[in-house]
C-alpha positions, 0 to 999 in steps of 0.5 A, spaced: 431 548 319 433 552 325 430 551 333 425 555 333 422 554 326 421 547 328 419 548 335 414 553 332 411 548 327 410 543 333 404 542 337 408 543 344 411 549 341 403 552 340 402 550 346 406 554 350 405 560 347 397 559 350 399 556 356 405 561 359 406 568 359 413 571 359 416 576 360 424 577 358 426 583 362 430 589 361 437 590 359 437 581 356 436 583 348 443 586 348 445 579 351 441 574 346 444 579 340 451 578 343 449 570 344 446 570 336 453 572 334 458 567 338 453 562 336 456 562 328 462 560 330 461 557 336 457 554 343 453 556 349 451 553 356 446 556 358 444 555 366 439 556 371 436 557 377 431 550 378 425 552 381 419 547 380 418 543 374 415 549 370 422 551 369 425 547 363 418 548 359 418 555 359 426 556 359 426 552 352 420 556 349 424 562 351 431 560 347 426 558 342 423 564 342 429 569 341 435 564 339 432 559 336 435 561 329 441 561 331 441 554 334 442 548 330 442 543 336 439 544 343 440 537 349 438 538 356 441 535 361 434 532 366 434 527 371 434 520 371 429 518 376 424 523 371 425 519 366 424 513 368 417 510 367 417 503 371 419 506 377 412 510 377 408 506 376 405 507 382 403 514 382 399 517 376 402 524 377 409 522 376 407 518 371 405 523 367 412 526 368 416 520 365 412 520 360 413 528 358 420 527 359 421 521 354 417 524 349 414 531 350 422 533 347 420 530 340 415 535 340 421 540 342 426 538 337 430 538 343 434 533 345 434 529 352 440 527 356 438 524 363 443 522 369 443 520 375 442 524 380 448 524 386 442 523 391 440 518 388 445 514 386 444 508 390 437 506 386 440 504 380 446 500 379 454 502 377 453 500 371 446 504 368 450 511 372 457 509 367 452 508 362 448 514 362 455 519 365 459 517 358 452 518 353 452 525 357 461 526 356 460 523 349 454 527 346 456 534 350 462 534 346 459 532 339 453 538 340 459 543 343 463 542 338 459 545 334 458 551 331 450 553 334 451 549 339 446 549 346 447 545 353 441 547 357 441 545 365 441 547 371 448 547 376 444 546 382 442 539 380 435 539 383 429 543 385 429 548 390 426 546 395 423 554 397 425 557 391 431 560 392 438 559 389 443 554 391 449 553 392 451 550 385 454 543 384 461 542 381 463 540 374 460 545 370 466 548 367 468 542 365 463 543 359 468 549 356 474 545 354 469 542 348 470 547 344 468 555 342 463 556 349 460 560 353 456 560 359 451 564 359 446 565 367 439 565 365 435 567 372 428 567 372 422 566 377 415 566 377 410 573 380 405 567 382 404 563 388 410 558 388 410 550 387 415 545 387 411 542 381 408 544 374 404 549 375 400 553 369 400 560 374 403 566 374 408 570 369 414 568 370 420 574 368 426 571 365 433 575 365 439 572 360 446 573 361 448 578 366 451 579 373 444 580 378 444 571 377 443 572 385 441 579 386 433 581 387 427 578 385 431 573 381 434 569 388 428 569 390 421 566 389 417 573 388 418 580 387 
């Protein structure tokens, strides 16, 4: 069963439907044909620009919605810290969070691969960031090699902090050597007022593959 049918067959992929409007822009349906035809026979990389909380919903639901039939595994790199449900115990809202994040994926049919963040590095010990960075190694070359394969995750490796593109983080070429990949810029940006945190507002145009990453609109927080 393909992405996209189980996405649609769960609850959350009902949901986000009700919940988000997207529009894909112009001049993309091209690339997502050209996308579809490299994923018979080989992977993808797909990354964006991390605006808020809202983006890896409303991105995931976007490949489903359009590449899903052509991806037979999907695994999104997150933040550890996220993930992490002792150390938010404290704020309900973060919480909230956590949870999301170790069990919304099931509903997703997507994969989760969470890693200490640079920044936070020094929360946990050496060993939980090996442990985490090789479970990453590892399953990136399983899910790449592979014949639809997908790796989601955002270069940038964490929000920004007034909704414009940064300067992107070492490391992501390195996924290329595990197998027939290709990496393909999804920009994206939402016409309502900008949150860091997950909002319900707004439409958000999402542009896949091409060069105007950092061009327009798509650098910025609105049009």
């Amino acid at each position: 069963m393909s992405l996209r049918e189980r996405c649609t067959e769960s609850f959350a992929g009902i949901a986000l439907k009700r919940l988000f409007t997207v529009e894909v822009s112009e001049g993309s349906e091209a690339n997502i044909k050209s996308i579809r035809a490299h994923l018979e026979n080989g992977s993808v990389v797909f990354y964006y620009n991390q605006i808020s909380n809202t983006d890896g919903p409303v991105i995931i639901a976007t490949i489903a919605q359009n590449m899903g039939p052509s991806i037979n595994h999907l695994a999104v790199l997150g933040a550890y810290k996220d993930y992490d449900v002792a150390r938010n115990l404290t704020s309900l809202s973060r919480l909230g969070q956590s949870l999301v994040m170790r069990f919304a994926p099931s509903f997703f049919s997507v994969e989760m691969l969470p890693i200490i963040q640079a920044y936070d590095k020094d929360s946990y010990s050496k060993e939980a960031n090996h442990v985490l960075l090789r479970r990453f190694i590892k399953r990136s070359r399983e899910i790449l090699r592979q014949p639809g394969g997908a790796f989601l995750l955002s270069p940038e490796g964490t929000r920004s902090p007034d909704g414009k593109l940064q300067k992107a983080l070492p490391g992501i070429e390195h996924l290329g050597k595990y197998g027939n990949v290709v990496f393909v810029p999804i920009a994206h940006y939402s016409e309502g007022p900008y949150s860091r945190e997950f909002s319900l507002d707004g439409n958000w145009v999402i542009r896949v593959g091409g060069n105007d990453f950092c061009q327009g609109p798509f650098a910025r927080v609105n049009p």
